[in-house]
C-alpha positions in Angstrom: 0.0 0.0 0.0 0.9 3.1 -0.7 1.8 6.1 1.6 -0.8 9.1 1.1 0.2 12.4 2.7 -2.6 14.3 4.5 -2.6 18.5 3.7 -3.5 20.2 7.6 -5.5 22.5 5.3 -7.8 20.2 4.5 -8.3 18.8 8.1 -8.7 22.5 9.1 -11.5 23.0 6.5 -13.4 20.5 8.8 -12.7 21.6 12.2 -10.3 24.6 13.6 -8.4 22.1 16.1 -6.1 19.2 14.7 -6.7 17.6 18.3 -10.6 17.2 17.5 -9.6 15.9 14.2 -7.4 13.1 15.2 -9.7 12.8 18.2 -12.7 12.2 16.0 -11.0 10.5 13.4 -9.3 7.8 16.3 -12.7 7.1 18.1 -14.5 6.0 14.0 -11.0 3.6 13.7 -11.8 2.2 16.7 -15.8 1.6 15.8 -14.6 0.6 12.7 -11.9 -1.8 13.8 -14.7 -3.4 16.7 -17.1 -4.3 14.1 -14.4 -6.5 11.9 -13.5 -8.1 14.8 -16.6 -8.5 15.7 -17.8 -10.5 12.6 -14.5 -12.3 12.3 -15.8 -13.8 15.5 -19.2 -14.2 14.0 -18.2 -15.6 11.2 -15.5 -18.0 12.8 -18.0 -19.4 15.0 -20.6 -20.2 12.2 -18.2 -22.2 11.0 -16.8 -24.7 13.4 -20.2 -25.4 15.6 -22.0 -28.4 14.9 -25.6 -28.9 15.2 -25.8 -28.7 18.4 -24.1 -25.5 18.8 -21.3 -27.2 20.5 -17.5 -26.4 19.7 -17.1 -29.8 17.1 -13.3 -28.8 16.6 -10.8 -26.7 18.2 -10.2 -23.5 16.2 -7.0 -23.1 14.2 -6.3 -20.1 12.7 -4.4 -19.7 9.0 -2.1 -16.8 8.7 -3.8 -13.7 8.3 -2.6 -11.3 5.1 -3.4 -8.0 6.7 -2.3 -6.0 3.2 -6.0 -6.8 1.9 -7.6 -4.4 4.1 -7.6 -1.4 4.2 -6.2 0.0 7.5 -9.3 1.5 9.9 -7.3 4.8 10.0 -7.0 5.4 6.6 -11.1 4.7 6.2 -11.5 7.1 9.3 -9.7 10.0 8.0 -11.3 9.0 4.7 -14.9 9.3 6.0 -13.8 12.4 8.4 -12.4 14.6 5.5 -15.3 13.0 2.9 -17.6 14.4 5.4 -19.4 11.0 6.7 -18.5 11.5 10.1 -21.4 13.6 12.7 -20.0 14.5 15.7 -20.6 17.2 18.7 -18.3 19.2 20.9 -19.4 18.4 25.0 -20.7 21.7 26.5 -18.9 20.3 29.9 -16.3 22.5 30.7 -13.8 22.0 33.6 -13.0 25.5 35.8 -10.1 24.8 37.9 
């Protein structure tokens, strides 16, 4: 995969912080990144259960090639500068 460099302006054309932008853009990874995990569970366990729904063999696992995906960053910053991504500021401040 190729590396793709990021302008600042066009992350500042979204929001005037770069912490709210990586903040934002970190939180979608991680939603991103739970839900192939989760079905990669779902879909593991589909397979080796018999009809019972008991464990009919122990689960080995093949080596993964992780270069087929896409890395949950990249679709995260995708989606934030694409404009997919709805999100608030809190209203909570902290006076100290």
């Amino acid at each position: 995969m190729a590396i793709e460099a990021i302008s600042f302006k066009k992350l500042l054309k979204k929001t005037d912080d770069i912490y709210e932008a990586v903040l934002v853009s970190s939180k979608r990874a991680k939603q991103i990144l739970q839900d192939r995990v989760v079905k990669q569970m779902i879909d593991e366990n589909e397979e080796i259960l018999d009809d019972n729904g008991i464990f009919a063999e122990p689960v080995v696992r093949e080596n993964i090639d992780y270069d087929k995906e896409e890395k949950v960053t990249s679709i995260a910053l995708d989606e934030f500068l694409d404009g997919k991504i709805d999100w608030k500021k809190s209203d909570e401040s902290i006076d100290k």
